[in-house]
C-alpha positions as CSV (number, residue, x, y, z in Angstrom):
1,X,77.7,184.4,84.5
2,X,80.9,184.3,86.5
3,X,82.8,186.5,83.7
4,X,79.8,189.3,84.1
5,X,79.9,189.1,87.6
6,X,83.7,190.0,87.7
7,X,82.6,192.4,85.0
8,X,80.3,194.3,87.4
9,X,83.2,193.8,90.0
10,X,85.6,195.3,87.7
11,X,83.3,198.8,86.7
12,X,82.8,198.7,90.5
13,X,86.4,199.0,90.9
14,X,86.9,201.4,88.2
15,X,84.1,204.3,89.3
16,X,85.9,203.8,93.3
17,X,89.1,204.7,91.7
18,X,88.2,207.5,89.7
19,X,86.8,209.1,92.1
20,X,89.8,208.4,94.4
21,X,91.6,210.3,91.7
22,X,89.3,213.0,91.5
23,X,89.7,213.6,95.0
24,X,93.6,213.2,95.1
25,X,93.4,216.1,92.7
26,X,92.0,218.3,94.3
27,X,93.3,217.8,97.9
28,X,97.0,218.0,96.6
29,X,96.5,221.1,95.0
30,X,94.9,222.6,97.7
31,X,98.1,221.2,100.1
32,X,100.2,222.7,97.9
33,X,98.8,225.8,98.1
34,X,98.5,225.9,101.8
35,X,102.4,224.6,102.2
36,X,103.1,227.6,100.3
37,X,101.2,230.5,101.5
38,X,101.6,229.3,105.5
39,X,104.2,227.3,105.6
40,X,106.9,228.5,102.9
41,X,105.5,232.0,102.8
42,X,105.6,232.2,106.8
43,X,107.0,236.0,108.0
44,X,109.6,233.9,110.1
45,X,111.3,233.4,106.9
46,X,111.8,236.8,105.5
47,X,113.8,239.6,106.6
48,X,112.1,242.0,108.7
49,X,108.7,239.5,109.0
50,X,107.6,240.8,105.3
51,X,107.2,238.2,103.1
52,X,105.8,240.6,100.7
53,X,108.5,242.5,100.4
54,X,111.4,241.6,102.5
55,X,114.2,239.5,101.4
56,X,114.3,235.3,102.5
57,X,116.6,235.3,105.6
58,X,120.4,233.9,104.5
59,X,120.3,230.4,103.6
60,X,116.2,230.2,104.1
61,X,115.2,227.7,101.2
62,X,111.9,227.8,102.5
63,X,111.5,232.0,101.7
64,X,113.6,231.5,98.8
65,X,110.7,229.1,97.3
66,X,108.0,231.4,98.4
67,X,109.8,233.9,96.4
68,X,109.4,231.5,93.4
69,X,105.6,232.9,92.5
70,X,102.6,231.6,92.3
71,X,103.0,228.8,89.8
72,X,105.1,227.0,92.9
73,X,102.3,226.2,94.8
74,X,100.3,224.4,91.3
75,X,103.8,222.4,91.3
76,X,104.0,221.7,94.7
77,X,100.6,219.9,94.2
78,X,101.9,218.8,91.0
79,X,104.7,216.7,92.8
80,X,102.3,215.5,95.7
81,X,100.4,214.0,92.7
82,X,103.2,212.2,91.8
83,X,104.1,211.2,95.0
84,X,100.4,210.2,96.3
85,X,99.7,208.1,92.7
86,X,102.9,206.2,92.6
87,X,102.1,204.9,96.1
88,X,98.2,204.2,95.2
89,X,99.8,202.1,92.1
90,X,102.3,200.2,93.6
91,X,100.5,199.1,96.7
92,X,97.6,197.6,93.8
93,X,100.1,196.3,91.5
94,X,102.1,194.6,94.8
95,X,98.3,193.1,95.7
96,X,97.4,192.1,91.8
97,X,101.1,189.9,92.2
98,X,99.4,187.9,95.1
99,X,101.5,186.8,98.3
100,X,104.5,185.0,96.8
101,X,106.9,185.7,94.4
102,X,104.9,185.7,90.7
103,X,107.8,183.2,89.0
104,X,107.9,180.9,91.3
105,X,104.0,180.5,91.8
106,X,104.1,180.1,87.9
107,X,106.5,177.2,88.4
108,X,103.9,175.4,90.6
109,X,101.2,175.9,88.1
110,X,103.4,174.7,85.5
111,X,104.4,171.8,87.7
112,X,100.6,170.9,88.9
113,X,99.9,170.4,85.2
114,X,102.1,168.4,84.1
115,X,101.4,166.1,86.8
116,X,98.1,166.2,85.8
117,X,97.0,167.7,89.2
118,X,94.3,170.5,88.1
119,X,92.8,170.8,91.4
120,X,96.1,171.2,93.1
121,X,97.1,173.9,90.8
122,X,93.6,175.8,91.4
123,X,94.2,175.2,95.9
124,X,98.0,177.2,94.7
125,X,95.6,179.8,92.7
126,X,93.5,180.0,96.1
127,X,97.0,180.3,98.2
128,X,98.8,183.4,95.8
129,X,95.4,185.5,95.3
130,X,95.7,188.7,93.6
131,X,95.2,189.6,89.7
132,X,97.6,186.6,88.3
133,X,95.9,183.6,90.5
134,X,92.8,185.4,89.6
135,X,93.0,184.9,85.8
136,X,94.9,181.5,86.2
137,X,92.2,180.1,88.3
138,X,89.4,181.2,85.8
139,X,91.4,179.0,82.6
140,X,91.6,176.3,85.2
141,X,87.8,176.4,85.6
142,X,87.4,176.4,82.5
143,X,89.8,173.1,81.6
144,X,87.8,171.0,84.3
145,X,84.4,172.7,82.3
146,X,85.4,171.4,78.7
147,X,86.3,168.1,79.7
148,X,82.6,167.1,80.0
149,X,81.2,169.1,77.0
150,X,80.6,166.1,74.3
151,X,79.8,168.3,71.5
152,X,83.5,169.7,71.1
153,X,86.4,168.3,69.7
154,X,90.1,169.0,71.0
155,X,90.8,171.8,69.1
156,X,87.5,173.9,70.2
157,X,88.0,173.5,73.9
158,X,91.8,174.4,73.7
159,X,90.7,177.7,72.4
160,X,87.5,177.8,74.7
161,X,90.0,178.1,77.5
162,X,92.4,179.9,75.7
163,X,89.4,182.6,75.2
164,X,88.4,182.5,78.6
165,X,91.7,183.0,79.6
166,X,92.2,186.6,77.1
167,X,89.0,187.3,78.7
168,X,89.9,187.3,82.6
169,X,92.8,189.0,81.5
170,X,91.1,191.6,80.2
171,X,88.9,192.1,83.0
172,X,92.3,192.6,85.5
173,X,94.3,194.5,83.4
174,X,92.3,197.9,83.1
175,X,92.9,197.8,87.3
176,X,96.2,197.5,86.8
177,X,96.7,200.4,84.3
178,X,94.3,203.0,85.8
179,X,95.8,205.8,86.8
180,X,99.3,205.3,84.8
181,X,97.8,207.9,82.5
182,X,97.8,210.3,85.0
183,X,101.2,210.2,86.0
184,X,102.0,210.0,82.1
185,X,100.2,213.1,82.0
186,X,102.4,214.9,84.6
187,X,105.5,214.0,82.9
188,X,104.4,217.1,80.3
189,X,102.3,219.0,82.7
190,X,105.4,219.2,85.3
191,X,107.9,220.4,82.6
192,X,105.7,222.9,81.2
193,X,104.0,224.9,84.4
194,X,108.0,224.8,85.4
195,X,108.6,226.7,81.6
196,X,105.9,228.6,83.1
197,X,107.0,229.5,86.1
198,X,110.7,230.4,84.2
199,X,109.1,232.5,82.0
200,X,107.0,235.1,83.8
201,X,110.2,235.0,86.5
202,X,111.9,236.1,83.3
203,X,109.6,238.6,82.7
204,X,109.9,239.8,85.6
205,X,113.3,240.3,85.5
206,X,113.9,242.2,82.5
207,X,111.3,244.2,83.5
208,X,113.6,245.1,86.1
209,X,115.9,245.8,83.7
210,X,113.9,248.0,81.8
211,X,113.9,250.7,84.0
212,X,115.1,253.3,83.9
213,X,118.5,254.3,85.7
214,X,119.8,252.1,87.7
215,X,118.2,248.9,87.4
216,X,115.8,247.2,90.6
217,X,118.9,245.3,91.6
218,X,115.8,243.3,94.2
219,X,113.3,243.3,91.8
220,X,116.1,241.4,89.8
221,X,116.9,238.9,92.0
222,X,113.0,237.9,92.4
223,X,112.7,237.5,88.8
224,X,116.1,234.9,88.7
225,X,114.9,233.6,91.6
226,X,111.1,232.9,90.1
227,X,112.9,231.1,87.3
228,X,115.4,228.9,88.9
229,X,113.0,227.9,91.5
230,X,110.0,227.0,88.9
231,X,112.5,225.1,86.2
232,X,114.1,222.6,89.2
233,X,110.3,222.3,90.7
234,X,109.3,221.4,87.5
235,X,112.6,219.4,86.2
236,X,112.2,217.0,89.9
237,X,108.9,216.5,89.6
238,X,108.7,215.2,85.4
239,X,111.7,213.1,86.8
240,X,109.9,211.5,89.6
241,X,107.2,210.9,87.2
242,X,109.0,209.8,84.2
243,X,110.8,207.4,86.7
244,X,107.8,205.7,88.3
245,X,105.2,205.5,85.1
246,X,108.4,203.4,83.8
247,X,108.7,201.0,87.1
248,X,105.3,200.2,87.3
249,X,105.1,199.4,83.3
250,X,107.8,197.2,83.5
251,X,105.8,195.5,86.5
252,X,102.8,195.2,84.3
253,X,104.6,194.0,81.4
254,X,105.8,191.3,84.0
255,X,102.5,189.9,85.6
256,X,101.2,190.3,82.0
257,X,104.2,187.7,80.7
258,X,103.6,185.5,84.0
259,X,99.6,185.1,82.5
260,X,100.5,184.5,79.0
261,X,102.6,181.8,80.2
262,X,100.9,180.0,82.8
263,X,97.6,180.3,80.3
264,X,100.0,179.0,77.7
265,X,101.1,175.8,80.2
266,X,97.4,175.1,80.7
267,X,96.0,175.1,76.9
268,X,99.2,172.9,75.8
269,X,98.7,170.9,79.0
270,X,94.9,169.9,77.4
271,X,96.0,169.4,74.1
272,X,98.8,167.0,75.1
273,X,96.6,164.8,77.3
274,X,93.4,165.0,75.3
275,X,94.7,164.1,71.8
């Protein structure tokens, strides 16, 4: 009962987040299109108030990434992605770790049972909160539930618990994961809309070339400038993404050692004193 009510708590979870993503989407594309056409493509920035067709003023970075097309604005909300996601998953991975530091709560629980002191250790499980505590607490149920059964020997309950620990575990960790796909997923997506972006400005610049007589010496500059601008949009944000999809593995990896071995402590803890 209490694993398909954290069950139902868990798809609960899931459907609120996905359509947290669905919505982060969406609104960051549309910011990055508004940044662009208002705020970047403002006639402030241009020479002669055309942002059309007049030149970015001198030094005007703002102009200058106007001029960059209109795959800047898709990265634009490409990086807000990034930025808005990485924030979502550290502030849920930072509550899944609880209030204290994850080793040293580890240490208690470790500590509790050899002592002996299961109820102490669950009170520390109530104290820490969060994902770890969550799963901890569930095998320590689940010791203090064994002990009565009759009908088991030593070897059955130590992998009753063990079982009820792999399943808490696997009830917290899809919460913990969601949404890493997505910033996995801009990593490529970032890198190629900025091979895009280089690519038509390209394009646009041989065009220029093309012509004949002297070639569009403006038209030129637009086309290098529709390149450069899309390849280092594109570059920053598979960086930033690349960056934080690896910082918040390693920080799963971590709470996932911390339950392994605290759900390690209690099945050895059982065996030792019930042999």
């Amino acid at each position: 009962m209490a694993n398909a009510s954290k069950a139902a708590s868990a798809k609960k979870e899931n459907s609120g987040s996905n359509l947290f993503a669905s919505l982060s989407i969406v609104i960051c594309i549309v910011v990055g299109i508004i940044l662009w056409k208002f705020v970047m493509g403002n006639s402030s920035n241009f020479e002669g108030g055309d942002a059309e067709n007049g030149h970015p003023l001198p030094g005007n970075y703002f102009g200058m990434v106007y001029k960059g097309g209109a795959v800047v604005p898709v990265l634009m909300g490409l990086f807000l992605m990034v930025v808005v996601f990485s924030f979502e998953r550290f502030f849920v991975i930072s509550k899944a770790a609880g209030k204290g530091n994850v080793d040293a709560f580890v240490k208690k629980i470790q500590g509790f049972l050899s002592a002996g002191n299961i109820d102490a250790a669950s009170a520390e499980c109530d104290k820490q909160e969060g994902s770890v505590a969550n799963v901890i607490k569930s095998g320590l149920k689940k010791y203090k539930e064994v002990e009565s059964e009759k009908n088991m020997d030593t070897e059955q309950k130590c992998l009753a618990i063990q079982k009820d620990i792999e399943e808490a575990t696997a009830l917290e960790m899809p919460m913990l994961e969601q949404n890493l796909t997505i910033i996995a997923t801009l990593v490529s997506i970032g890198t190629l809309m900025g091979l895009l972006g280089t690519v038509t400005g390209m394009i646009k610049a041989f065009s220029a070339l093309a012509t004949a007589g002297a070639p569009d010496q403006s038209q030129l500059a637009n086309g290098i400038s529709e390149a450069l601008i899309n390849t280092a949009t594109g570059i920053a944000t598979s960086t930033v993404a690349i960056v934080m999809y690896n910082v918040f593995t390693s920080k799963i990896d971590k709470l996932t050692y911390s339950i392994d071995e605290a759900g390690f402590s209690i099945v050895q803890t059982y065996a030792s004193t019930h042999k």
